[in-house]
N, C-alpha and C positions, 0 to 999 in steps of 0.2 A: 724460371721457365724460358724466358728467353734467353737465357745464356743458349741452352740446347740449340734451340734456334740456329743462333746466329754461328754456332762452332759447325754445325752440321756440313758434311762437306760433299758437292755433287761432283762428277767425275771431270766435267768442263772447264769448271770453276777454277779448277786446282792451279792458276796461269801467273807466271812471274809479272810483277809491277812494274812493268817496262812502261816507260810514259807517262806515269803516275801523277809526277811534277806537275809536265807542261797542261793537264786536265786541271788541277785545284789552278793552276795560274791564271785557266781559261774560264772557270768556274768566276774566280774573285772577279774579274772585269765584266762579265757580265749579271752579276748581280752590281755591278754600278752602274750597268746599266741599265739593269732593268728599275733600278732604284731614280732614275733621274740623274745622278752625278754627272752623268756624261748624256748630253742630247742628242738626242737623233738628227746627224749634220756636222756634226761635232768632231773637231778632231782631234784625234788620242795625242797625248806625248807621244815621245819619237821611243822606238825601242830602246835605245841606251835608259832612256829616261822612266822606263815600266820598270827596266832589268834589274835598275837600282833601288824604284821603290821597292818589288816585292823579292828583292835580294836573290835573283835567280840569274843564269848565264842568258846572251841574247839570245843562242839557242833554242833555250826555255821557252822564251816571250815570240819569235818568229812561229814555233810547231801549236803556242797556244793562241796566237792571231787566224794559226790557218786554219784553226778548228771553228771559232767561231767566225771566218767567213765563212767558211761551209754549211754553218748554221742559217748564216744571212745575216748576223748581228752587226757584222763591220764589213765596208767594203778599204781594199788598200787601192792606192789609186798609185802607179809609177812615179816616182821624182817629187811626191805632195804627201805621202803619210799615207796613216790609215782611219777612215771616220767614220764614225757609228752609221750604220744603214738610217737613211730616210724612208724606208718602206717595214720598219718593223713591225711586226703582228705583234698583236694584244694577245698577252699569254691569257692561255685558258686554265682555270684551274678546276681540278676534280672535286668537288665536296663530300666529305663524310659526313653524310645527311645522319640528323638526328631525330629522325621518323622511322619509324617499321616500313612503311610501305614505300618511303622515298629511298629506302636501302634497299629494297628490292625492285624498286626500278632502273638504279644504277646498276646494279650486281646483274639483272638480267640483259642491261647490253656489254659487258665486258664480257673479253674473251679470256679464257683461262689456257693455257701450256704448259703440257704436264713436263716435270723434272724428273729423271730417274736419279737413285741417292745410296751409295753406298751403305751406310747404317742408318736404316727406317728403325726407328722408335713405333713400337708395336702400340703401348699406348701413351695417353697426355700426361702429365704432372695434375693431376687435381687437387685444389686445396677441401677443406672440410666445406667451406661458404659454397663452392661452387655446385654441389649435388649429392647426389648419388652416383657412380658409376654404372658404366653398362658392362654386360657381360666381354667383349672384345669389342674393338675400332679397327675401322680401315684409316691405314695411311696414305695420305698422298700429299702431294707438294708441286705448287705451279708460278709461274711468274701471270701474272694477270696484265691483261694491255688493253689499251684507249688509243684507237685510230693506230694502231700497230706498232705505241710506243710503251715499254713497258714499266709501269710503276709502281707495284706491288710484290712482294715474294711472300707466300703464305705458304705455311705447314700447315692438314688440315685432318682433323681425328675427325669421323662421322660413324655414328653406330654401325656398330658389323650388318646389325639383321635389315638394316632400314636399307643399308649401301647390297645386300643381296637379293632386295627387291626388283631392283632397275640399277644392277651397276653399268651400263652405259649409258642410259641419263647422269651416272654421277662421274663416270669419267668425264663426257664430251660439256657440263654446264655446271655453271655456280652450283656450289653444293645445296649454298643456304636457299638458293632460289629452286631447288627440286625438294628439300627438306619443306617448304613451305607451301607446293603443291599437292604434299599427298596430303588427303583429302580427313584421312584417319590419324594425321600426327595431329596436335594439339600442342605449338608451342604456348608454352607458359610463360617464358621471360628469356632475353638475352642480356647480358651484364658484359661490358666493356669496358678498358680498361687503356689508356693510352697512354705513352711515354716517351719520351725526344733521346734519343741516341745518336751515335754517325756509324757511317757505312763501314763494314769490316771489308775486308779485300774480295771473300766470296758474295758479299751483298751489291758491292761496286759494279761488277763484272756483270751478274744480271741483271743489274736494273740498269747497264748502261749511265753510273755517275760517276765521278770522282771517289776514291778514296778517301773514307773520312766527311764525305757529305753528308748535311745533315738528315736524319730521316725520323720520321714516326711510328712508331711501336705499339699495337694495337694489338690485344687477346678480347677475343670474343667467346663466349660460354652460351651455349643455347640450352637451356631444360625442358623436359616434354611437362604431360600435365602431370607425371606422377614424381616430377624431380631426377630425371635422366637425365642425366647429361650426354645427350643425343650427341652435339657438337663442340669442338673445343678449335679455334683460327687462332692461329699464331702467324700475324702478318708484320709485315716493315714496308714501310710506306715512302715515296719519293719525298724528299722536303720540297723541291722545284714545282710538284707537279699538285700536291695533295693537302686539301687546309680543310682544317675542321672549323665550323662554323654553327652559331646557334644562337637565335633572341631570345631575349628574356624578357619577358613582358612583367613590368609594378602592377599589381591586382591594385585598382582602387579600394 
């Protein structure tokens, strides 16, 4: 099911890997930094000295310095190098809350961005465990953003009759978050399902990472009360931006 996914091709997306390189170059350094290797004040090897460890032209290593000054992660100073920013922000990360109502609190401040998509898949791939079918689905596909950065791409099947109630609630907002509104649905269960992949080249492009970055693969299934499968999300998720998190409490 995700293979469909991730082959699915949007009109935009369709963009040669121009720059490709000097991203994963700029990707690697800062994840040392954000990891401590390199301190905040700190000064980098000199480019010859980057070019050689991560085997790329200086080229490479100047177009993936300028990237992450623009970021704010490195300042270069003329005639002295270039050193990690002393004012970097504390990343913030997104959590894939493992509550019902904590997921519909996140999902109701995200914004959604509808994709238009040459070959829409009419309906999901369902397995036997996941339901019953519905008689039709609406298709649609958005990139989802937090503070107007974008970290999400989901495919998203939502039953035909429920989506021709209020189809501009379910264009303009979280599906799951109007699916959980009406008053007369009865969800029953959601079943999820997560997986570590990296970024194909139309998943790069809009979520804005590198090619080949890592990301997380999440299918979500919602069933009403009679075992419809009302809802089928087929998402990819930023590795940078997005961590699942969950306690497990020892019962005495």
């Amino acid at each position: 099911m995700t293979t469909r996914l991730r082959t699915r091709r949007t009109p935009h997306a369709l963009k040669a890997a121009q720059g490709v390189l000097y991203q994963h170059v700029a990707e690697l350094v800062r994840k040392r930094i954000e990891s401590g290797d390199w301190a905040p004040g700190e000064r980098l090897p000199s480019i010859e000295s980057l070019a050689a460890v991560f085997g790329v032209a200086v080229v490479t290593i100047r177009q993936a310095l300028a990237l992450l000054e623009n970021e704010g992660m490195v300042e270069r100073q003329q005639g002295r190098g270039t050193f990690v920013s002393t004012s970097l922000k504390q990343k913030r990360w997104l959590k894939l809350e493992s509550s019902w109502d904590a997921l519909i609190r996140m999902w109701d401040r995200s914004k959604p961005r509808p994709i238009k998509v040459r070959d829409p898949v009419e309906s999901p791939m369902l397995h036997p465990e996941d339901g019953v079918s519905a008689p039709a689905y609406r298709y649609m596909r958005r990139v989802h953003l937090a503070e107007n950065v974008p970290y999400a791409l989901i495919d998203i099947y939502v039953d035909s009759r429920l989506y021709a109630r209020d189809p501009e609630r379910f264009e303009q907002k979280m599906v799951i978050v109007v699916l959980d509104a009406m008053q007369d649905v009865e969800i029953r269960s959601m079943h999820q399902c997560l997986t570590i992949g990296t970024a194909d080249l139309e998943t790069a492009t809009l979520l804005e990472i590198p090619l080949g970055a890592p990301v997380g693969i999440v299918r979500r299934v919602i069933r009403d009360q009679n075992d419809v499968v009302i809802y089928v999300g087929e998402a990819v998720y930023r590795g940078d931006m997005v961590k699942l998190e969950r306690e497990f409490r020892k019962q005495e």
